[in-house]
C-alpha positions in Angstrom: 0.0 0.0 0.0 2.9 2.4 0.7 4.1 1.5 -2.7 1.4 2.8 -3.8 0.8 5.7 -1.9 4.7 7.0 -3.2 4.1 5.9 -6.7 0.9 8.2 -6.8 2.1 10.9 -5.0 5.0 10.8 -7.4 3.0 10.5 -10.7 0.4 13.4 -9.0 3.3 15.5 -9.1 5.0 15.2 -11.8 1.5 15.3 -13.9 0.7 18.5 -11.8 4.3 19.7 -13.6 3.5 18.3 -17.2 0.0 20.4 -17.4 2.0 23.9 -15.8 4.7 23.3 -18.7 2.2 22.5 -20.9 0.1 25.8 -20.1 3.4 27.7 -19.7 3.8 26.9 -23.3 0.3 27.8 -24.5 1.0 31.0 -22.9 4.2 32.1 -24.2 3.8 30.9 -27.4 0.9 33.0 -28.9 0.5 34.4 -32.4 2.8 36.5 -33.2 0.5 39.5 -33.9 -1.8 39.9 -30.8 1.4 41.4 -28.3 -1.3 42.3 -25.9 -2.9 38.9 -24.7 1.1 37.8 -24.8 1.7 39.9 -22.8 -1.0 39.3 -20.0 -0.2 35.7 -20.7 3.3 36.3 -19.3 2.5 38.6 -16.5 -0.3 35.7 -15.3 2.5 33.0 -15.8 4.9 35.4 -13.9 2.5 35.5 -10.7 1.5 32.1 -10.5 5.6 31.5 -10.8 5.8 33.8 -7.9 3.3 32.6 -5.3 4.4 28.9 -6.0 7.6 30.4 -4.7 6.2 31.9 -1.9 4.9 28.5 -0.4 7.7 26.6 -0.5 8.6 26.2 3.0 11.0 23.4 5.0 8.7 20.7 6.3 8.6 17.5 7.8 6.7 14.8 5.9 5.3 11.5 7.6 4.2 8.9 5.9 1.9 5.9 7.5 1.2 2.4 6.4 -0.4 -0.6 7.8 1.6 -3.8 6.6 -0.7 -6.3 5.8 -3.8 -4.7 4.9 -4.2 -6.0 1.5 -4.7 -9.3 3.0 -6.8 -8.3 5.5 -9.3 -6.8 3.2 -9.4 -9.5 1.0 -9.9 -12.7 4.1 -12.3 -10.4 6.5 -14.3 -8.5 3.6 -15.4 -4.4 3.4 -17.2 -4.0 6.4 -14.3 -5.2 9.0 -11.9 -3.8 6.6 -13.3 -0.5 7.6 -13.1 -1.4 11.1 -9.9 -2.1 11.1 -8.8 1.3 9.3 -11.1 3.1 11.8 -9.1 1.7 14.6 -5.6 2.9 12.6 -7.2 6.5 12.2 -8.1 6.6 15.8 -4.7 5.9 17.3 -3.1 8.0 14.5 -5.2 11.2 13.9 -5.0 11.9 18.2 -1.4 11.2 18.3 -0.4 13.6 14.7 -2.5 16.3 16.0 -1.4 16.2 20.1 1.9 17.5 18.3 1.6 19.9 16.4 0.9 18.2 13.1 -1.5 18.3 10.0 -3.3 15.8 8.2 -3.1 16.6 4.3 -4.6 13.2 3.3 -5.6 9.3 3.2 -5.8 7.1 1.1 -7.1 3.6 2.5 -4.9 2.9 5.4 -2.1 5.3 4.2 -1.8 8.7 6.2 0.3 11.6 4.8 1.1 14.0 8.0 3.1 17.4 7.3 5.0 19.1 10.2 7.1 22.5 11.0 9.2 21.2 13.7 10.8 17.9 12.7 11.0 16.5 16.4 7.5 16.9 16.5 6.8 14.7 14.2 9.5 12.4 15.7 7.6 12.2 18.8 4.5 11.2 16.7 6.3 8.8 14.7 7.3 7.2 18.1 4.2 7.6 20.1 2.1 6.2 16.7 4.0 2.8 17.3 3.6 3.0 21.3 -0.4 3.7 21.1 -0.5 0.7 18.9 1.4 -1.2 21.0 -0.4 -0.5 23.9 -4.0 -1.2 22.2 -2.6 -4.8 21.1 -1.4 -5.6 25.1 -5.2 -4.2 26.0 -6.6 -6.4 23.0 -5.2 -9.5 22.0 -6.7 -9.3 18.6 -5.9 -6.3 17.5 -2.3 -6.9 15.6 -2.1 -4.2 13.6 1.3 -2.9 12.8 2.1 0.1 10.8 5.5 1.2 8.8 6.4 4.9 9.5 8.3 7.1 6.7 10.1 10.5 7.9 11.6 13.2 5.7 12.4 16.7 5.8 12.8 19.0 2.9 11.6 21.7 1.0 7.9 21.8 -0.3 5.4 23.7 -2.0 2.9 24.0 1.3 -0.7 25.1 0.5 -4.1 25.4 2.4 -5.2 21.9 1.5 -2.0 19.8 0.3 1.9 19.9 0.5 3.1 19.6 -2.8 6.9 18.5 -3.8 10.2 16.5 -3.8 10.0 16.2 0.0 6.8 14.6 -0.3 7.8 11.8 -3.0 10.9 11.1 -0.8 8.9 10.8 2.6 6.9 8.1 0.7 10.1 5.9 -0.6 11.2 6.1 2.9 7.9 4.5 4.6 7.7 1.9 1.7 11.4 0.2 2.7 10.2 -0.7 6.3 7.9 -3.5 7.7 5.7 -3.3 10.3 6.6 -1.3 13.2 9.3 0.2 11.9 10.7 3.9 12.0 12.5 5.0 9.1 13.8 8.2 8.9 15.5 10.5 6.1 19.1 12.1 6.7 17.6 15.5 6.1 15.5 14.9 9.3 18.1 12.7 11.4 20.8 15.6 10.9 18.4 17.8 12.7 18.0 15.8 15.7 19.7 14.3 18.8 20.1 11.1 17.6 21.4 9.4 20.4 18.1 10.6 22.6 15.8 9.6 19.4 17.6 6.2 19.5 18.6 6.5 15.4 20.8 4.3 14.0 22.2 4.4 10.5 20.5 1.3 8.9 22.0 1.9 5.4 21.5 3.6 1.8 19.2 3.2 -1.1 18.9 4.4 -4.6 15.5 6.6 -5.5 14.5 6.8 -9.0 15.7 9.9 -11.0 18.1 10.7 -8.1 22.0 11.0 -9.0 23.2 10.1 -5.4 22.1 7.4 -3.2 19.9 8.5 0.2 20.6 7.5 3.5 18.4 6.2 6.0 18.0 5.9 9.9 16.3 3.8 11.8 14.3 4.4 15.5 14.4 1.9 18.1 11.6 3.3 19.7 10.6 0.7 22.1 13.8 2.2 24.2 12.2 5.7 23.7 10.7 8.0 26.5 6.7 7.4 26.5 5.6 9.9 23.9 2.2 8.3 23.9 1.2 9.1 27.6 0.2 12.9 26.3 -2.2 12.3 23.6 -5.8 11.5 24.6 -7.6 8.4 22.6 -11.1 7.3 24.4 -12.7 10.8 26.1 -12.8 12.8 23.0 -14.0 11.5 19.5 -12.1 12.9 16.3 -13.9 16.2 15.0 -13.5 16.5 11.2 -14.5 19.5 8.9 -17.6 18.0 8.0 -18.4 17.0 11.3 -17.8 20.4 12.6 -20.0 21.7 9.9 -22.5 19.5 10.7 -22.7 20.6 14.8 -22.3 24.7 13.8 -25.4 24.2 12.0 -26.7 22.0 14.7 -25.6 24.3 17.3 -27.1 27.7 15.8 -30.2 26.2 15.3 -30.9 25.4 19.0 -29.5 28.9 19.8 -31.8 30.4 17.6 -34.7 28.3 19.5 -33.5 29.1 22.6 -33.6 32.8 22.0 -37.4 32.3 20.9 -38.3 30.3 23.8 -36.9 32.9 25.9 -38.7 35.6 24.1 -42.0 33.7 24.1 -41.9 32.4 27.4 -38.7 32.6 30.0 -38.6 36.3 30.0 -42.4 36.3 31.1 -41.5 34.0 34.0 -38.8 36.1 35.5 -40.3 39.4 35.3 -43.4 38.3 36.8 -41.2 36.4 39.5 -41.0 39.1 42.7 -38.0 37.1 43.9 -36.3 37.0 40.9 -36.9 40.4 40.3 -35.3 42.3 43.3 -32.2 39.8 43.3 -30.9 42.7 42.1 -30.4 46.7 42.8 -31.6 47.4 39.1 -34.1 44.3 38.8 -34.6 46.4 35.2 -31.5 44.7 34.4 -33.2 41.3 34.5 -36.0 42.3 32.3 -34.3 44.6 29.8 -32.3 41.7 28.7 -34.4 41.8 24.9 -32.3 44.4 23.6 -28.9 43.2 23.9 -30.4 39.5 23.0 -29.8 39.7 19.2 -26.1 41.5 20.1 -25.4 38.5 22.4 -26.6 35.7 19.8 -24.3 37.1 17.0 -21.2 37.0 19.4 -21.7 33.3 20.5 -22.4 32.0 17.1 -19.1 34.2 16.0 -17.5 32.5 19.2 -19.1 29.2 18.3 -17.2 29.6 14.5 -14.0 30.4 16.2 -14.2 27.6 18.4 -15.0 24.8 16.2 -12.8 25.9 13.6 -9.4 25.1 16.3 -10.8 22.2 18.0 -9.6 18.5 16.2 -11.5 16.9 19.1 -14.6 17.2 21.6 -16.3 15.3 24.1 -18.9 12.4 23.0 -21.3 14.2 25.6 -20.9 17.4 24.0 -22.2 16.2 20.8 -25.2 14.1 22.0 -26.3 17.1 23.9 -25.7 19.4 20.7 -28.2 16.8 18.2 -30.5 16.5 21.1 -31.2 20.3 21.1 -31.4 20.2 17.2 -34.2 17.6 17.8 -35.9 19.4 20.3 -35.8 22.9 17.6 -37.1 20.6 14.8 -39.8 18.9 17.6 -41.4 22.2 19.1 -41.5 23.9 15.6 -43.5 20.9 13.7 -45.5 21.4 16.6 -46.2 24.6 17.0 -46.0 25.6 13.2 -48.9 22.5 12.4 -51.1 23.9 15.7 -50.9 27.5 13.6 -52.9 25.6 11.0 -55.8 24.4 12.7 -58.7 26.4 12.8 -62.7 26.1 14.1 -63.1 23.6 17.8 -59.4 22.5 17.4 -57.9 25.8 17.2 -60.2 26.9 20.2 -58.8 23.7 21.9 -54.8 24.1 21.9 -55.3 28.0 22.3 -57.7 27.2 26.0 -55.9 28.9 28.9 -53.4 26.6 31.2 -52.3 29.5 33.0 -51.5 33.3 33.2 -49.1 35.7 34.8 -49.5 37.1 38.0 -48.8 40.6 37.1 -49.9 43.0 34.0 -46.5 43.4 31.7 -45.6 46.2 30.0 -44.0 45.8 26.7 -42.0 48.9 24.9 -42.5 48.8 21.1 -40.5 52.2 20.4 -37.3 53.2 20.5 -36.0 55.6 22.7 -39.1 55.6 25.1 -38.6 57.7 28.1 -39.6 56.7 31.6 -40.3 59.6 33.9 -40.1 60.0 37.4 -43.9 61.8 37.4 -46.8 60.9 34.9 -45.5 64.3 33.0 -43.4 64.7 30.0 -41.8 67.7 31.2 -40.8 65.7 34.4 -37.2 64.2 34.8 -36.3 61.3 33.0 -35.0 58.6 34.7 -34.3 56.3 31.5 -35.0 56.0 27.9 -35.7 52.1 26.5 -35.9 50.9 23.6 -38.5 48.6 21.4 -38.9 45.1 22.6 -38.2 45.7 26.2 -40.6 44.0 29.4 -41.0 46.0 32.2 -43.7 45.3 35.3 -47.1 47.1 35.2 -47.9 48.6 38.7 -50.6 51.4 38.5 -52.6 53.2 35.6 -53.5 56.8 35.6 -55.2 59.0 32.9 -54.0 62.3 32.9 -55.5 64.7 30.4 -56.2 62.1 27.6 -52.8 60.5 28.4 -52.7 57.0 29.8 -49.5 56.2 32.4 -48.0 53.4 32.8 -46.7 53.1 36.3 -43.8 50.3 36.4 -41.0 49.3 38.3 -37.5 50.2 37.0 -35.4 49.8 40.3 -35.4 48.2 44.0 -38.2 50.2 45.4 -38.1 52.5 42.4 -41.0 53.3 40.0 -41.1 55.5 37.1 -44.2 56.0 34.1 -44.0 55.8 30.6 -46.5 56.7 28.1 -48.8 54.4 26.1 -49.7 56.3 23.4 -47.9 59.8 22.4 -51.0 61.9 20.9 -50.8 63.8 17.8 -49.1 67.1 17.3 -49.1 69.6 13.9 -47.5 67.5 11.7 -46.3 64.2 13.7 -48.9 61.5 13.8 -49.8 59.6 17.0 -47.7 56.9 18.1 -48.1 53.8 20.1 -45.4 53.8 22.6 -46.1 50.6 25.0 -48.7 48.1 25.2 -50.3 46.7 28.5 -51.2 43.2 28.8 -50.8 39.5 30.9 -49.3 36.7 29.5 -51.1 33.0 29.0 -49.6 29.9 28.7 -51.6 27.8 26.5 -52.0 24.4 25.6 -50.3 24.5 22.2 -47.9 26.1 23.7 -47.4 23.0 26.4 -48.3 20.4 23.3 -44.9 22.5 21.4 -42.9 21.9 24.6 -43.5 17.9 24.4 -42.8 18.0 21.1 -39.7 19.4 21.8 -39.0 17.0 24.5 -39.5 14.7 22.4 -37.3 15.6 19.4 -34.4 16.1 22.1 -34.6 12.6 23.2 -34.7 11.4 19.6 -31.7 13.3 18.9 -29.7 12.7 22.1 -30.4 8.7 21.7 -30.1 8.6 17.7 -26.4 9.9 17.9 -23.9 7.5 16.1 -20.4 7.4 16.2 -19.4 7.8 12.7 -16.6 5.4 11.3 -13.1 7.8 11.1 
């Protein structure tokens, strides 16, 4: 398989330089009248010459194989096959990323590892072959054993794949071992203690279209120092790009519920909660929360980006508790969207009455609303709040064809705020606040199941995906 791997990495390569002579030619080569298109032809060959130059960087290149696989495949069949290269990516992935390193790409049971520190990526070589070692002492039939190839070198490094010499060389390397072997370039040896790496020279070998033979080392890693005992392998699962993808989506979709169940309902329970409102000086601060909401929502899910874009791995727990709160979002909206549809005795049923608030609430639907200490606009004013705000509804007074709103906006405090802002030459009345209780009704308590319900679906339907 490692044969394979370098042959294909090679020919990958060197096609990848056939086609850029090929459309260097193209582009140099024009007719001879049309000077122009020449030369932009140049100028676009000229900066593609240049970045290519940019991104060649030194780099460490490690190359991973599992002897034997071939075989394995073809007596066991697909399906333990899998299995078995689940079990290699789940010893390997943990241990390449605990240092430092990046996965550029698999294929079958072949991982291709890039590196900027080359013992890093000696370290991983050696804690590879201990983690695999220590699974076959925990589990008598797991024999796996893996061939490791290390080179550094010069390479084209890109966002997605490291491209170059380095690369074709790393792969030669791993294909001369056997199982459980370390073999490492002279580029990478030179750069290391070999003595506390354990290398040894093991010889020279001839790689096609080279002039000079390279030498190789080799790691007797089983006298190493226990690289292994660093990397986690059973409390976090591996995290890959489409995985993470998969729980953003998952996770700003039970955020956005959230936020509407606290709008709908939450932020009705603790402003008409005495004892949660006074647990603080400014118990305004508890129920002017709506404002800041959307503000709040945009910063986790710019967090939540951040966050999963740097994590490789996360807690099984984390997940099942991130698909169960997609379930409940898709559970209480089926719910609630098909109770919006009903109509005649059924719609009077799920919209009956369970229960109702305690107090009269007092919902600002302007911006820029001023409370006043005194039912009088010309009185101090002790705050201005904007549209979407809940504040507590304490007396009523109408003064002069005004209606005022007494409410609470501190410990002890009260101030009064307008319900309607009457006409003036030229401005139109406006509607300032509106007065009224809240009820919690029976579609709402039917949504709520519904959302129980998708949350356990989601929590228990969560599947480890093979790796």
């Amino acid at each position: 398989m490692g044969q394979d791997f370098a042959t294909r990495s090679m020919l990958g390569f060197a096609a990848s330089s056939s086609r850029l002579a090929r459309l260097g030619d193209r582009i140099i080569m024009p007719a001879k009248k049309n000077k122009k298109p020449q030369s932009e032809a140049r100028s676009f060959l000229h900066g593609l010459v240049r970045q290519i130059k940019r991104s060649r960087k030194p780099v460490t290149i490690l190359f991973t194989d599992v002897e034997g696989s071939t075989s394995y495949w073809d007596r066991h069949g697909d399906i333990k096959g899998r299995l078995m290269i689940d079990q290699h990516n789940r010893v390997v992935f943990p241990v390449i990323r605990n240092y430092k390193g990046r996965i550029i790409k698999t294929i079958g049971d072949a991982v291709m590892a890039s590196f900027r520190d080359p013992e890093n990526a000696m370290k991983a070589a050696i804690a590879i072959q201990q983690g695999l070692e220590q699974k076959r002492k925990e589990d008598r039939s797991f024999r796996m054993h893996v061939r490791i190839g290390v080179h550094t070198g010069q390479a084209i490094v890109e966002r997605s794949d490291v491209y170059g010499d380095a690369v074709n060389v790393a792969a030669r390397i791993e294909s001369r071992g056997k199982g459980g072997d370390i073999l490492v370039s002279h580029g990478t040896a030179s750069q290391l203690n070999k003595v506390a790496y354990h290398l040894k020279k093991k010889g020279s070998f001839s790689l096609k279209g080279k002039k000079n033979p390279l030498t190789i080392y080799q790691c007797n890693w089983q006298d190493s120092a226990k690289f292994v005992d660093t990397v986690q392998f059973t409390s976090f699962l591996p995290f890959a790009t489409q995985q993470k993808a998969e729980l953003l989506m998952h996770t700003a979709v039970t955020i956005g519920l959230l936020y509407f169940i606290y709008i709908k309902y939450l932020r009705y329970v603790v402003a008409d909660s005495e004892r949660l409102l006074f647990l603080t000086l400014d118990p305004a601060t508890l129920l002017n929360v709506h404002p800041i909401a959307p503000v709040v929502l945009i910063l986790a899910v710019a967090l939540a980006i951040q966050f999963f874009g740097s994590i490789h791995t996360i807690p099984g727990w984390v997940v099942r508790l991130v698909k169960g709160g997609f379930g409940f979002a898709i559970g209480f909206a089926a719910l609630y969207l098909l109770m919006m549809t009903f109509s005649g005795s059924l719609e009077q049923e799920v919209r009956r009455v369970i229960s109702r608030s305690d107090h009269l609430f007092v919902e600002v639907v302007s911006n820029n609303t001023a409370v006043y200490a005194r039912p009088n606009s010309d009185a101090d004013v002790l705050r201005y709040t904007d549209s979407g705000n809940l504040l507590l509804l304490a007396d009523v007074k109408h003064i002069k064809g005004i209606t005022w709103n007494k409410v609470f906006v501190g410990s002890g405090r009260h101030g009064w705020v307008e319900r309607v802002l009457p006409p003036r030459i030229g401005v139109p009345e406006k509607r300032l606040t509106l007065a009224y209780k809240y009820y919690f009704r029976y579609q709402d308590l039917y949504a709520l199941i519904g959302g129980l319900l998708g949350f356990l679906w989601g929590y228990l339907n969560f599947r480890v995906r093979p790796f």
